[in-house]
C-alpha positions in Angstrom: -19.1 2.0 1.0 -16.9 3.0 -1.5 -18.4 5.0 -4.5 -18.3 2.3 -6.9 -20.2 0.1 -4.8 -17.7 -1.9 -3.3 -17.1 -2.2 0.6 -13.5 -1.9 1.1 -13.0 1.7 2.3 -11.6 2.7 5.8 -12.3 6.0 7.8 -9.4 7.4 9.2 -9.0 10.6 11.7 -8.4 13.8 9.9 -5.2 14.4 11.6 -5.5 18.2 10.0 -8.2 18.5 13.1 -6.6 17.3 16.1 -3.6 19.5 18.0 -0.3 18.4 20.5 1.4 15.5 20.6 -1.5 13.4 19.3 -1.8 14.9 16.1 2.1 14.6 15.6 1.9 10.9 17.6 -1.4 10.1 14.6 0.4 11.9 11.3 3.7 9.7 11.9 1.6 6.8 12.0 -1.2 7.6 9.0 -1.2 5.8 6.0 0.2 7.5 2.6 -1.7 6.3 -0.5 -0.4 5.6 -3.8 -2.4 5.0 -7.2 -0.7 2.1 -9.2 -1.4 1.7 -12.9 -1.0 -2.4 -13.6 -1.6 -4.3 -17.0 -4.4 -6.2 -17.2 -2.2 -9.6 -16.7 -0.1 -8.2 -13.6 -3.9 -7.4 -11.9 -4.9 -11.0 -12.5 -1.8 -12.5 -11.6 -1.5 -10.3 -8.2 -5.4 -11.2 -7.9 -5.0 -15.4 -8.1 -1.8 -14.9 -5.9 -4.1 -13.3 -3.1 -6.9 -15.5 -3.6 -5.2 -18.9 -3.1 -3.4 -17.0 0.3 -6.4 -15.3 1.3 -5.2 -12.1 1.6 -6.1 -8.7 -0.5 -3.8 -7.6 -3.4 -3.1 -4.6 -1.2 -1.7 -6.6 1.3 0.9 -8.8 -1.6 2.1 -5.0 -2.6 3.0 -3.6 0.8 4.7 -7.2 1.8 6.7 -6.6 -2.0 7.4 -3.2 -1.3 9.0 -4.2 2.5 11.0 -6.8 1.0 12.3 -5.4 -1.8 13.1 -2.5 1.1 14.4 -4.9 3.8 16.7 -6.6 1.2 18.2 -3.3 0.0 17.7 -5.3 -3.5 18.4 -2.6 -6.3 16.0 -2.2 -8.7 18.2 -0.1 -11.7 21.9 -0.5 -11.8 22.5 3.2 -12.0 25.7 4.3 -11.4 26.7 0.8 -10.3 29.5 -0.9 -12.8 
């Protein structure tokens, strides 16, 4: 349980513990965290999105982040005229 109460926490495997080609085999595939800071609206638009697809908020960011990825799409048009 997560300290605020909620239940959304997973354990994973220290990977700092484990030696060989597991440990390199487990930190390739470990997941990096990030902290987002959204408005207020963004949270409740990304929240109803997830809701009516019944999927977590997480899960609408990572499938954002591999599109916008897959698609090469550029985000600032710097150096680009």
């Amino acid at each position: 349980m997560h300290r605020c109460g909620v239940e959304w926490c997973i354990s994973v495997q220290d990977v700092t513990t484990m030696r060989g080609p597991k440990k390199q085999l487990m930190a390739e595939k470990s997941p990096h965290r990030l902290s987002v800071s959204l408005t207020a609206d963004q949270y409740q638009h990304l929240s109803e999105l997830a809701r009516k697809n019944r999927v977590s908020v997480a899960w609408i960011v990572r499938e954002a982040i591999e599109r916008l990825l897959r698609d090469d799409m550029p985000l600032l048009h710097v150096g680009k005229e």
